[in-house]
C-alpha positions as CSV (number, residue, x, y, z in Angstrom):
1,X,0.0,0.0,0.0
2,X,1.6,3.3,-0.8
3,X,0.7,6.6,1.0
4,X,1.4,9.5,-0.5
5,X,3.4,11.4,2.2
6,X,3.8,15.5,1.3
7,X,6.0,16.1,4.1
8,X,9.8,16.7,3.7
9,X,12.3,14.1,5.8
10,X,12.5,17.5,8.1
11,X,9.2,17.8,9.0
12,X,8.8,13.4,9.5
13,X,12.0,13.9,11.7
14,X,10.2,17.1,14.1
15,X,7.1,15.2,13.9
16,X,9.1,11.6,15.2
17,X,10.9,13.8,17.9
18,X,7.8,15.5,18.8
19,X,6.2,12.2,19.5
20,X,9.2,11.0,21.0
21,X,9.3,13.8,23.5
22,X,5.5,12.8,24.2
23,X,6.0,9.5,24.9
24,X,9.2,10.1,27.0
25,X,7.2,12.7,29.2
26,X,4.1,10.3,29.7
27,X,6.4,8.1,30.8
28,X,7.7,10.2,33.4
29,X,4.1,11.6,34.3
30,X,3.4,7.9,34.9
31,X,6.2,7.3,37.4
32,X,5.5,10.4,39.2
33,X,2.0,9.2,39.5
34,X,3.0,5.7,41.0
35,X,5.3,7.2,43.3
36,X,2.4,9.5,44.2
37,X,0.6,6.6,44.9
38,X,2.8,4.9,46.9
39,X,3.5,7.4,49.0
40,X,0.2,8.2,49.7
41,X,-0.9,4.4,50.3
42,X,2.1,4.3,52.9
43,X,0.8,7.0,54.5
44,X,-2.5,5.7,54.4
45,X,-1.1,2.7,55.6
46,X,0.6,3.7,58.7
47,X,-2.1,6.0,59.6
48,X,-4.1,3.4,60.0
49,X,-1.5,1.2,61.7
50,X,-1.3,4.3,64.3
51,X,-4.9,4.2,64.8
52,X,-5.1,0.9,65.4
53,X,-2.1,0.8,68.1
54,X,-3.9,4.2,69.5
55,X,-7.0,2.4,70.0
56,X,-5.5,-0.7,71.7
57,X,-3.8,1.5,74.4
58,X,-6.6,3.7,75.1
59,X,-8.9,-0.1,75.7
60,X,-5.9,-1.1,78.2
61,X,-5.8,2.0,79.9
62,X,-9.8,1.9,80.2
63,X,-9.9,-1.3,81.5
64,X,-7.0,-0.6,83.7
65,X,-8.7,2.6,85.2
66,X,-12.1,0.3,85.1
67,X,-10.1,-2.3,87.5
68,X,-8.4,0.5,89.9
69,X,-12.1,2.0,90.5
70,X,-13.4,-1.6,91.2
71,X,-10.9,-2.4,93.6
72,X,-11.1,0.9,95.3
73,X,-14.7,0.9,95.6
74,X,-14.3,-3.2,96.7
75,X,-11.4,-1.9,99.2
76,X,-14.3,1.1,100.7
77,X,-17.1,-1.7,101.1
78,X,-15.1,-3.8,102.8
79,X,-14.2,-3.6,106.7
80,X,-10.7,-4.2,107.3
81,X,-9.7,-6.8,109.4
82,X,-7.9,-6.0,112.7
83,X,-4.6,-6.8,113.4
84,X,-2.6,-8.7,116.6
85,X,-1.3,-5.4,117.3
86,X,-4.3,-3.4,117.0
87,X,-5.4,-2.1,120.4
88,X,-8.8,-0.9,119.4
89,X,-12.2,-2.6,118.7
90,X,-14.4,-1.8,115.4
91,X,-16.5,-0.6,117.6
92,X,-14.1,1.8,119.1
93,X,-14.2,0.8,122.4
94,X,-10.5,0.0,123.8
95,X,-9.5,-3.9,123.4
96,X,-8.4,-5.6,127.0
97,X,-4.5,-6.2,127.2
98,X,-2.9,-9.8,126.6
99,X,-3.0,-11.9,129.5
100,X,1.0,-12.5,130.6
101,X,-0.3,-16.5,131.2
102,X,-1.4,-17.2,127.7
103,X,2.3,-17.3,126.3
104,X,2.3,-20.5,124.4
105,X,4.6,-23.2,126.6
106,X,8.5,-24.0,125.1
107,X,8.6,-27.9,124.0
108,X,11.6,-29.6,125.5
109,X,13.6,-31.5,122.6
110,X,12.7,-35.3,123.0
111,X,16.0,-37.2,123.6
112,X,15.8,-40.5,121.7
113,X,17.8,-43.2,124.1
114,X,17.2,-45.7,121.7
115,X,18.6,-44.1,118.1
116,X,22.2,-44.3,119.7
């Protein structure tokens, strides 16, 4: 098939290095783009990742805050248990003193004639 072609080899070669230049700047466009995009799915990306992490610590510290109240409020109800060396009642009348006689009696060490 022959095409009958007015242009001069000067104006095929401008329009050959016009299209060249085209194609070499889509090119370029292209890659800009896809770094464009990466960029902005790694960002995406770790924004979410920080949300995530964010939202896990604020649970913990929730439930930890959720636990301290409970155990406070457990610790109010409860009355506390008197010690040995507690001289008051919980009725705060004063406790009697420790009878000297109720010391607890010293075992003698059993000497075993027979184990010789």
């Amino acid at each position: 098939m022959k095409v009958d072609d007015a242009r001069t080899d000067a104006d095929r070669r401008a329009s050959e290095a016009g299209t060249h230049r085209a194609e070499t700047r889509a090119d370029q466009l292209e890659r800009i783009r896809l770094s464009q995009e990466k960029e902005t799915y790694e960002r995406s990306r770790r924004s979410a990742h920080e949300a995530r992490q964010a939202a896990i610590i604020e649970r913990r510290l929730a439930s930890s805050e959720q636990l301290a109240r409970a155990r406070a409020q457990k610790l109010g109800a409860e009355p506390h248990k008197s010690s040995a060396r507690f001289s008051g009642s919980a009725d705060g009348k004063q406790a009697s003193a420790p009878v000297e006689g109720s010391k607890k009696k010293k075992r003698k060490p059993s000497s075993d004639s027979s184990a010789s």
